[in-house]
C-alpha positions as CSV (number, residue, x, y, z in Angstrom):
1,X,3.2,-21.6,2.7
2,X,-0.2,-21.2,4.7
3,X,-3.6,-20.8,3.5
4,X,-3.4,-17.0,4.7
5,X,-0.1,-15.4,5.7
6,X,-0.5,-11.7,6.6
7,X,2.4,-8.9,6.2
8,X,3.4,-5.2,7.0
9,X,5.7,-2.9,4.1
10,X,7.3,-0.1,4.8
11,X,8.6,2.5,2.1
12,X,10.4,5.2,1.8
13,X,12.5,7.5,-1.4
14,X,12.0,10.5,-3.2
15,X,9.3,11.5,-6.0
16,X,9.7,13.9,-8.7
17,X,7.4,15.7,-10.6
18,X,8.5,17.4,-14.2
19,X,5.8,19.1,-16.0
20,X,6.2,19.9,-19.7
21,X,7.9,23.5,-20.1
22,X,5.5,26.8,-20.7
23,X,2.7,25.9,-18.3
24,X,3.6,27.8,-15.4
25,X,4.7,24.5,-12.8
26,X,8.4,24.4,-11.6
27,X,10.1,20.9,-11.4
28,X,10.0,19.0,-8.0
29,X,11.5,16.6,-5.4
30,X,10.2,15.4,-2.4
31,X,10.8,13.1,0.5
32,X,8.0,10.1,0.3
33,X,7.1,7.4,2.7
34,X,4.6,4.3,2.4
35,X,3.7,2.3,4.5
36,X,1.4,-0.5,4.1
37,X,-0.4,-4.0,4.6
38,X,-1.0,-7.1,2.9
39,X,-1.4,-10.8,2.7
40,X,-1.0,-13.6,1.1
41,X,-3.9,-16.0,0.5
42,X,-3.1,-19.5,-1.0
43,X,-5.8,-20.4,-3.7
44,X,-4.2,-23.3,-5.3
45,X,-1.1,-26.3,-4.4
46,X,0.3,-28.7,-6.9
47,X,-0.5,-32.3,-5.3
48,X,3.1,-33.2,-4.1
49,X,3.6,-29.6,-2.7
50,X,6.4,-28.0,-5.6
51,X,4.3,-25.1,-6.9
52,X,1.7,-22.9,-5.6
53,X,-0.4,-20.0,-6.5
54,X,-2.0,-16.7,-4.1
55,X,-3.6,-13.4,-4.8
56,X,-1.4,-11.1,-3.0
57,X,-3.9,-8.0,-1.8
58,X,-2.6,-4.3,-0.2
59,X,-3.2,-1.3,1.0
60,X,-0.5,1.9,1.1
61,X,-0.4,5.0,1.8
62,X,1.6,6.9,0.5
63,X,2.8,10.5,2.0
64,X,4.6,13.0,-0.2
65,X,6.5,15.5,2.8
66,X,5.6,18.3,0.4
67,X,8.1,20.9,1.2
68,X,9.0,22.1,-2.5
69,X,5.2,23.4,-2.8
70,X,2.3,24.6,-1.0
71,X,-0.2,23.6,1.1
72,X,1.7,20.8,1.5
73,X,1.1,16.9,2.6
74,X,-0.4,14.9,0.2
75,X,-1.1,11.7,0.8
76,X,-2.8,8.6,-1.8
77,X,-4.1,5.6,-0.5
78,X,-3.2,2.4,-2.6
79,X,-4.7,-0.7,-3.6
80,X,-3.7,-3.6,-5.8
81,X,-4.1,-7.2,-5.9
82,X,-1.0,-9.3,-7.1
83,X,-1.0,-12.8,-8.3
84,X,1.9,-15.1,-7.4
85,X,2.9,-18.2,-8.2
86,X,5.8,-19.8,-6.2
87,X,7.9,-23.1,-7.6
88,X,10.4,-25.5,-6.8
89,X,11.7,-26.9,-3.3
């Protein structure tokens, strides 16, 4: 693995919202999208090479299409940092 190996994501399924009965929302599905962009960035490499370790940052955003409800498109940006560690050869 290199020291910094960038990558692009790309999403896409359905959300659904179900609020508890009585206060006045309706169930909902929508179409949702993400795309996004990350990297992998090697912090640590066991001396003969079998196991390593790298913070994994990204960014999404995700887009909800929005038709079940008005004004429609919402979209949340995403961040999260991951830690992997990969093994073996």
């Amino acid at each position: 693995m290199a020291i910094f190996a960038p990558y692009v994501s790309l999403g896409a399924g359905v959300t659904h919202a179900a609020p508890p009965p009585g206060i006045g929302l309706e169930n909902r599905t929508e179409f949702m999208a993400q795309p996004g962009l990350g990297a992998f960035i090697k912090v640590w490499q066991s001396p003969h090479g079998a196991g390593s370790l790298a913070l994994r940052p990204d960014i999404k955003a995700r887009w909800t299409h929005g038709w079940a409800h008005a004004p429609g498109n919402p979209v949340d940006v995403l961040y999260t940092l991951g830690l992997t560690f990969l093994f073996g050869r």
